[in-house]
N, C-alpha and C positions, 0 to 999 in steps of 0.2 A: 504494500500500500504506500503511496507517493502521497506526500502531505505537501501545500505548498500555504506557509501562514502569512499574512500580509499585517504590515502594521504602520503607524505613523500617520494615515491619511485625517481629518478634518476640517473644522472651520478657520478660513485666515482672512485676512485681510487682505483690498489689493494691495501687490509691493512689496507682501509678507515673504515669509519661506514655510518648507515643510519638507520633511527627510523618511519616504518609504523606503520601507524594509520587508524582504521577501526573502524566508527563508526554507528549504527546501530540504524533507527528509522523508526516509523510507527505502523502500530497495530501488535506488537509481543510479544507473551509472553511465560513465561518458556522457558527461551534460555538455554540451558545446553552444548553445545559443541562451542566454538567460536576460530577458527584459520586459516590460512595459508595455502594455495597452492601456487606452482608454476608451468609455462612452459616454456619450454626455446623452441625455435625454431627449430622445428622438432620432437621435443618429448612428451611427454604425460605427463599431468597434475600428479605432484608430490605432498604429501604432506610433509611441510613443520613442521609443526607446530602445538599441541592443546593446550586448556584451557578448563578446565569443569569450573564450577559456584564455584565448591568447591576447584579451583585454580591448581587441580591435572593438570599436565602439560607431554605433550608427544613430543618428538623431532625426526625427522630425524636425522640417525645415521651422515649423512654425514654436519649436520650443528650443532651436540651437544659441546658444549663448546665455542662457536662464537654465536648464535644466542640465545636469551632470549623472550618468550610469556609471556605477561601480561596482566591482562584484569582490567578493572572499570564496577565493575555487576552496578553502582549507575549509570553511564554514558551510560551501552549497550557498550563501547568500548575497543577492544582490540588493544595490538600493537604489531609490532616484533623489538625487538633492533636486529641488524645486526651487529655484530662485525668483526676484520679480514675480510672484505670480499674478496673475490676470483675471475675472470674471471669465473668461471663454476655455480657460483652463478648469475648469468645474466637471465633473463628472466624476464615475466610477474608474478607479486605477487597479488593471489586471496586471499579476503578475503572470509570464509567461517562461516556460523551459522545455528545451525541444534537446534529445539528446544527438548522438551520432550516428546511432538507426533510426532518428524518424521519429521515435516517440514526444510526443507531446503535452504537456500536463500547464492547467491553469489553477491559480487562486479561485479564491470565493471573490475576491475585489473587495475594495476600500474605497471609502468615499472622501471626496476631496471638493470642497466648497469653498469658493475666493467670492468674498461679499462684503461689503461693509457695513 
């Protein structure tokens, strides 16, 4: 059984920050791709965010330079720092991990609200 726990998400303000954390146990192995979805209400599942093993990292154009992926291969976990956040950054934040055969595993998601 592959647990994947998510934590950190909330209410912030705009301009604020916020530091999810995703971390990932049970029988898995060779994880090779570990990052970020979101959806906000109404819309369809965005990606946010990657991390391969070898730390090479891929961003959404619309969160490059505010948001930061970071992973611990020793721990299984990744996290996203959130900088400047924004009201259109609001939504549900999946954590996502795909191994080196294919397998795939999601969080439950976290919520994340930018409101004043």
């Amino acid at each position: 059984q592959v647990q994947l726990v998510e934590s950190g998400g909330g209410l912030v303000q705009p301009g604020g920050s916020l530091r999810l954390s995703c971390a990932v146990s049970g029988s898995i192995f060779n994880i090779n791709f570990m990052g970020w979805y979101r959806q906000a209400p109404g819309k369809q599942r965005e990606l946010v965010a990657t991390c391969t093993t070898g730390a090479r990292t891929n961003c959404a154009s619309s969160v490059k330079g505010r948001f930061t992926i970071s992973r611990d291969n020793a721990k299984n976990t990744v996290y996203l720092q959130m900088n400047t956040l924004k009201p259109e950054d609001t939504a549900v934040y999946y954590c996502n991990v795909m191994t080196l055969t294919g397998l795939e595993y999601w969080g439950q998601g976290t919520q994340v609200t930018v409101s004043s």
